[in-house]
C-alpha positions in Angstrom: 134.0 25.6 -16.8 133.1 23.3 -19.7 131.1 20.0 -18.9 134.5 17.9 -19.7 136.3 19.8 -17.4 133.8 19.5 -14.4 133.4 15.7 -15.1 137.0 15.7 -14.8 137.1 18.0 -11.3 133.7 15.7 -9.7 135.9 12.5 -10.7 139.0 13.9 -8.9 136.9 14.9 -5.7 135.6 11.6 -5.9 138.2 9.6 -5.9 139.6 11.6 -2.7 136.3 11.3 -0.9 135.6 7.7 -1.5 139.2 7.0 -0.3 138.2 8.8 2.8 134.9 7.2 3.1 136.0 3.6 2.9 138.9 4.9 5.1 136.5 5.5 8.0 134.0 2.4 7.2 136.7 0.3 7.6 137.7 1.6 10.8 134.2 1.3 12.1 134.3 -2.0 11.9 132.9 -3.8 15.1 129.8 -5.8 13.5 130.4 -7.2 10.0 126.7 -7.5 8.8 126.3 -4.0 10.1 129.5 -2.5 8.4 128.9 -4.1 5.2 125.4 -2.9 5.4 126.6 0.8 5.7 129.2 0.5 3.0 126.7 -1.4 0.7 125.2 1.9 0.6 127.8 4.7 1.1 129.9 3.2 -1.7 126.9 2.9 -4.1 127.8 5.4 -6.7 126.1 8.4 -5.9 126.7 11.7 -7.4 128.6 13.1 -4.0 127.2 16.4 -5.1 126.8 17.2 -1.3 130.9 16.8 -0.4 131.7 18.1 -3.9 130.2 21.5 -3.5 131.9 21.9 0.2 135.3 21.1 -1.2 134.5 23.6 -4.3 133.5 26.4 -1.9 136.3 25.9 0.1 138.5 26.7 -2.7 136.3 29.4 -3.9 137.3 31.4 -1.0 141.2 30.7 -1.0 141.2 27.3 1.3 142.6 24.1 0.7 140.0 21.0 -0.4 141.9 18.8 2.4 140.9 21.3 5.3 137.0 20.6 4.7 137.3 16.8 3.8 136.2 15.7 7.1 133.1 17.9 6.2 132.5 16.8 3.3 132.7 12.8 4.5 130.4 13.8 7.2 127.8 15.1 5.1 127.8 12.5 2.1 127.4 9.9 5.0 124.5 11.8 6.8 122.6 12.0 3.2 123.1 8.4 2.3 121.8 7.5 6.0 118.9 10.0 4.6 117.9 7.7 1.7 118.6 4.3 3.4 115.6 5.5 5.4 113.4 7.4 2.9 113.8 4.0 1.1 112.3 2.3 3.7 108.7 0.4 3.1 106.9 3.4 6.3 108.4 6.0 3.9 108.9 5.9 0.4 108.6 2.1 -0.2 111.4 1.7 -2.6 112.9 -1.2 -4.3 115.8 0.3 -6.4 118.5 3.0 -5.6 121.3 4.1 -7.5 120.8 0.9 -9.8 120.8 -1.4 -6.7 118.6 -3.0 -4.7 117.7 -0.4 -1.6 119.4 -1.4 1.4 116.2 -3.1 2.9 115.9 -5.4 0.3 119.5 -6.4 0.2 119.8 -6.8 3.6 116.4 -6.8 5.9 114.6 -3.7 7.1 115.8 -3.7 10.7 119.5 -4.3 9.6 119.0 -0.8 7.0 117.6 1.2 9.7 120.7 0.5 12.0 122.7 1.2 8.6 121.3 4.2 9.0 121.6 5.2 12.4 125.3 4.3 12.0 126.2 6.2 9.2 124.4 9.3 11.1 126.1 9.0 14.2 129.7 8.2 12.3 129.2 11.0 10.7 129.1 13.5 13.8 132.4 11.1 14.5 134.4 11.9 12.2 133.3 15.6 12.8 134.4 15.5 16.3 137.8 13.6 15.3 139.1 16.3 13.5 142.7 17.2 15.0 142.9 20.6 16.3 145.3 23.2 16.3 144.4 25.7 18.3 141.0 27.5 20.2 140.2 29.4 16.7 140.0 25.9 14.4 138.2 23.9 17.6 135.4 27.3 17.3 135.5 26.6 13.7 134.8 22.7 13.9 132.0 23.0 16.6 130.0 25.9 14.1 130.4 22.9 11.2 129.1 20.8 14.0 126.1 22.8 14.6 125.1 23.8 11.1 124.9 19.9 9.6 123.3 19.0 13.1 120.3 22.1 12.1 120.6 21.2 8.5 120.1 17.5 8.9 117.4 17.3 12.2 113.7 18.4 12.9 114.5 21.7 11.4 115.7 21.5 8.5 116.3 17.8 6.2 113.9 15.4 9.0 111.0 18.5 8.9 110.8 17.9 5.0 110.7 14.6 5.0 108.2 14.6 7.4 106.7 17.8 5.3 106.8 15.3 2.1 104.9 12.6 3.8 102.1 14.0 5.2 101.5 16.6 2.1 100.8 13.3 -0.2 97.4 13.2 -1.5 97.3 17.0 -0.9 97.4 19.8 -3.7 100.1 22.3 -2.2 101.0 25.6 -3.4 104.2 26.8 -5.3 105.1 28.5 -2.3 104.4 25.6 -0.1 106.0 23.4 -2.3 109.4 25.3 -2.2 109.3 25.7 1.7 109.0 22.4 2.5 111.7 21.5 -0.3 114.4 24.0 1.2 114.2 21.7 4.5 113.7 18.4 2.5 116.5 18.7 -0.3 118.1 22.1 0.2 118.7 22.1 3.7 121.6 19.8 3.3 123.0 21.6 0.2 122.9 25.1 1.8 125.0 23.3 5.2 127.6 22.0 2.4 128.4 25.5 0.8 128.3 27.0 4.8 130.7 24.8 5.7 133.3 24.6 3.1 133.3 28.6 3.3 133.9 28.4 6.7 136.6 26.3 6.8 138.0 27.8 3.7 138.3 31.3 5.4 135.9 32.8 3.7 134.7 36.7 5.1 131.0 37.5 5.9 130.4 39.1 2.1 132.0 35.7 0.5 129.7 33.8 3.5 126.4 35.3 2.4 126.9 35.5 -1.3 127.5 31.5 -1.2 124.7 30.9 0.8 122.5 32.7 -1.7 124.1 30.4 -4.1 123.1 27.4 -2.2 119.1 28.1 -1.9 118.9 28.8 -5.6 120.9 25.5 -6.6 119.3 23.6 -3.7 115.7 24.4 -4.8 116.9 24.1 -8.8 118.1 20.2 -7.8 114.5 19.7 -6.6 112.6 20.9 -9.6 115.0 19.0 -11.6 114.7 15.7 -9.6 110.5 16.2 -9.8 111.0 16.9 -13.9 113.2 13.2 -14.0 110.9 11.4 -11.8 108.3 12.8 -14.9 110.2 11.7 -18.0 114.0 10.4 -17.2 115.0 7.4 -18.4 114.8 4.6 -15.2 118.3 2.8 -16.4 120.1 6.1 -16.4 118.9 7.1 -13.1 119.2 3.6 -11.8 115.6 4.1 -9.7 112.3 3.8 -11.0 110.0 7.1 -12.3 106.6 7.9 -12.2 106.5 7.3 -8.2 105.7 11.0 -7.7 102.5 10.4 -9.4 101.7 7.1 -8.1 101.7 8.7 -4.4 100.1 11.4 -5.3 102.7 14.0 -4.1 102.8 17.4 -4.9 105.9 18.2 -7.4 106.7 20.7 -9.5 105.4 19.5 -12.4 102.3 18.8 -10.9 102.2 22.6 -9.8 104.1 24.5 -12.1 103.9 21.8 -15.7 107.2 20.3 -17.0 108.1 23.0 -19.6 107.2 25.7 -16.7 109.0 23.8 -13.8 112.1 23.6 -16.4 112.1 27.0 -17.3 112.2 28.1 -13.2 115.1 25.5 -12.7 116.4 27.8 -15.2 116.2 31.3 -13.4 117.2 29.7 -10.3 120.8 28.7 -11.9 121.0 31.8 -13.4 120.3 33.5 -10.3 122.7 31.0 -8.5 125.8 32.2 -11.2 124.7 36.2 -10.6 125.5 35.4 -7.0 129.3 34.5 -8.0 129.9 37.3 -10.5 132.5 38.9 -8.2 134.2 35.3 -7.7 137.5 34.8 -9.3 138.0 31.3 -11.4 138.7 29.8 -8.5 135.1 29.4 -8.1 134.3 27.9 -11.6 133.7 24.4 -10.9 130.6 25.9 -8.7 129.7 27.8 -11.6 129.8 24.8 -13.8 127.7 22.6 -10.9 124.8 24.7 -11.2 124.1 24.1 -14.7 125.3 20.2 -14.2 122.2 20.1 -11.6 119.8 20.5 -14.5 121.3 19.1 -17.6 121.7 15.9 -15.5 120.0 12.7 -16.3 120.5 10.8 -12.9 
């Protein structure tokens, strides 16, 4: 898939997820400082690579993009509650997201941690809404259920943020590094490939070869978030760089060196496409994601 194509397919899924997304803000609406809070920061622009990929691997088993929407709302709300709070001044201190001000500073810090919780617990909402056919989709929906609840909690997403915090100041290992960045970044990523299989139909093969996907392109979006937060250009990204360095944190450039770190975001997308060779093109616009994830500059 050529890059103007896959702008064109992430615009389309967009446009259908932010439809759903405001759809389910605004019937959430009980406490207007609260709700605009939430949307403030939900509707912010971000890349929705998290929903994007579990719509594209629903297709790329045979499904329909409408049967894992829910899914994909749910998971783009969960990561947004993720960086309302990493933004906060106990975590990461931040003043800018997505070109904005963070939510703390457009609101105050006790309103953007209920932001938060909200968006988390609509999230697992809207997952439990879904209408149900039958015993066999009901099965299907509580599995979703389970995996974004391991992907997102103290084992998986919350474990690397907590990993992230207490490693600053610390000189960590490549291997350490990429452990604690499979809970903190991929964790997520690997839950929205897992679930857009499953709800696409996929079989065990098509579940495990996606899944091998996910870790490679999950870990590749790391190094290539450390290698921006090195050298990208702040207006493009709309967030400031050189925080990394300024907290001492252990990235990959710190580790590995910029030209090294971008030559293993590299052989992880590489590896990520070897793990599709026996997809049809039905699974192109995954194909064309992975190499997105390090040409980006945002």
């Amino acid at each position: 898939m050529i890059m103007i194509e896959l702008k064109s397919y992430i615009k389309q899924k967009n446009l259908i997820i932010d439809a759903s997304l405001e759809k389910m803000i605004q019937d959430s609406q009980s406490s207007p400082t609260l709700v605009k809070a939430m949307r403030y920061s939900l509707m912010a622009g971000g890349k929705r690579i998290r929903p994007v990929l579990c719509l594209a691997a629903c297709e790329a088993v045979g499904g329909l993009p409408e049967d894992a929407l829910a899914a994909a709302c749910a998971l783009e709300m969960i990561h947004t509650y993720s960086l309302i709070h990493d933004d906060l001044p106990a975590m990461d201190d931040d003043e800018l997201r997505r070109g904005k001000a963070t939510c703390h500073i457009a609101f105050d810090e006790a309103t953007a941690i209920l932001a938060g919780d909200a968006l988390l617990t609509l999230a697992f909402e809207v997952l439990s809404s879904v209408p149900l056919a039958d015993g066999k989709q009901a099965t299907q929906w509580l599995r979703v259920i389970q995996l974004i609840s391991q992907a997102a909690g103290y084992r998986g997403m919350v474990q690397g943020q907590m990993l992230d915090i207490a490693s600053e100041g610390l000189i960590l290992s490549a291997d350490e590094l990429k452990s604690m960045h499979r809970l903190k970044t991929g964790a997520l990523i690997e839950a929205s490939l897992a679930c857009g299989a499953l709800l696409g139909g996929a079989d065990q093969r098509q579940k495990d070869l996606l899944n091998s996907y996910a870790r490679k392109i999950g870990l590749a979006f790391q190094v290539a978030d450390d290698i921006l937060n090195v050298e990208g250009n702040p207006e493009l990204m709309g967030k400031s760089t050189g925080t990394d360095s300024l907290r001492e944190k252990s990235t990959y450039p710190s580790v590995l060196g910029v030209q090294a770190s971008r030559e293993f975001a590299e052989k992880l997308v590489q590896e990520s496409l070897q793990a599709l060779e026996t997809f049809d093109k039905q699974a192109d616009p995954l194909r064309g994601i992975a190499k997105y994830i390090i040409e980006r500059k945002r």
